[in-house]
N, C-alpha and C positions, 0 to 999 in steps of 0.2 A: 504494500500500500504506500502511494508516493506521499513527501509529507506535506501537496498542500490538502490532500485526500483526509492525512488526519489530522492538520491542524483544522477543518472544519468541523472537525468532532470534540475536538478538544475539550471543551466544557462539556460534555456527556463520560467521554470519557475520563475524567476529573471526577464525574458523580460516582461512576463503575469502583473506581478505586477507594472511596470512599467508604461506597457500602460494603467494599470486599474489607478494608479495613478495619469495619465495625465486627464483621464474625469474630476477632481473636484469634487465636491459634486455628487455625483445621486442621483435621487430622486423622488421617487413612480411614475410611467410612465414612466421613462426611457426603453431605449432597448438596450441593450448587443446583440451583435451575436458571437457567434464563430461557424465558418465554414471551414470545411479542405478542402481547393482545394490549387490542385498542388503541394502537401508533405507540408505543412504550414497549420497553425492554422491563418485565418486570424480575424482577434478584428475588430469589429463596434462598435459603440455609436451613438444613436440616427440615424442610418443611414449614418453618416460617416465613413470610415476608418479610423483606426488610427493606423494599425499597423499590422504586421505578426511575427509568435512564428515557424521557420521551427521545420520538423520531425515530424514525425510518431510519434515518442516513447510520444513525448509532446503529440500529440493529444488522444493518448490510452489510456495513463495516464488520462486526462481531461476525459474522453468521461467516466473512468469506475468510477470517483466521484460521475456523475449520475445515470449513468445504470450499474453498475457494479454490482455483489450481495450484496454488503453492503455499499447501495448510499447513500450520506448523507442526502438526501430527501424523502424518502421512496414515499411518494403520490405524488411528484413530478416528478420521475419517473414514475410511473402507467398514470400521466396525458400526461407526454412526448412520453408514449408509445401508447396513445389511451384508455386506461382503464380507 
């Protein structure tokens, strides 16, 4: 992602860190969600809410970290996708 792709995010992604920073420690079992309903990225942990990231652009951004052509998990995606 080039940076002026995420300096337009920047303030979402400022929020993301934020609420990832409120969980505290995680740790092996934990559960992360992120889920786009309603134009927002909304954050779970463990099954709580903790927070929503609005906008599309955040969520495209996020979603192409994974699945994008050049995810940062390679087999992480193939598992995400069924493969």
């Amino acid at each position: 992602m080039g940076g002026v792709r995420l300096a337009a995010v920047k303030a979402e992604t400022d929020r993301r860190v934020a609420i990832m920073k409120s969980f505290g420690e995680a740790k092996e079992g934990n559960v992360v969600t992120l889920d786009f309903v309603d134009a927002a990225t909304a954050v779970g942990f463990n099954g709580a809410a903790k927070g929503t990231i609005p906008g599309e652009p955040f969520n495209r951004a996020l979603t192409k970290i994974w699945l994008g052509e050049r995810p940062v998990q390679a087999d992480l995606k193939k598992a995400m996708l069924g493969g």
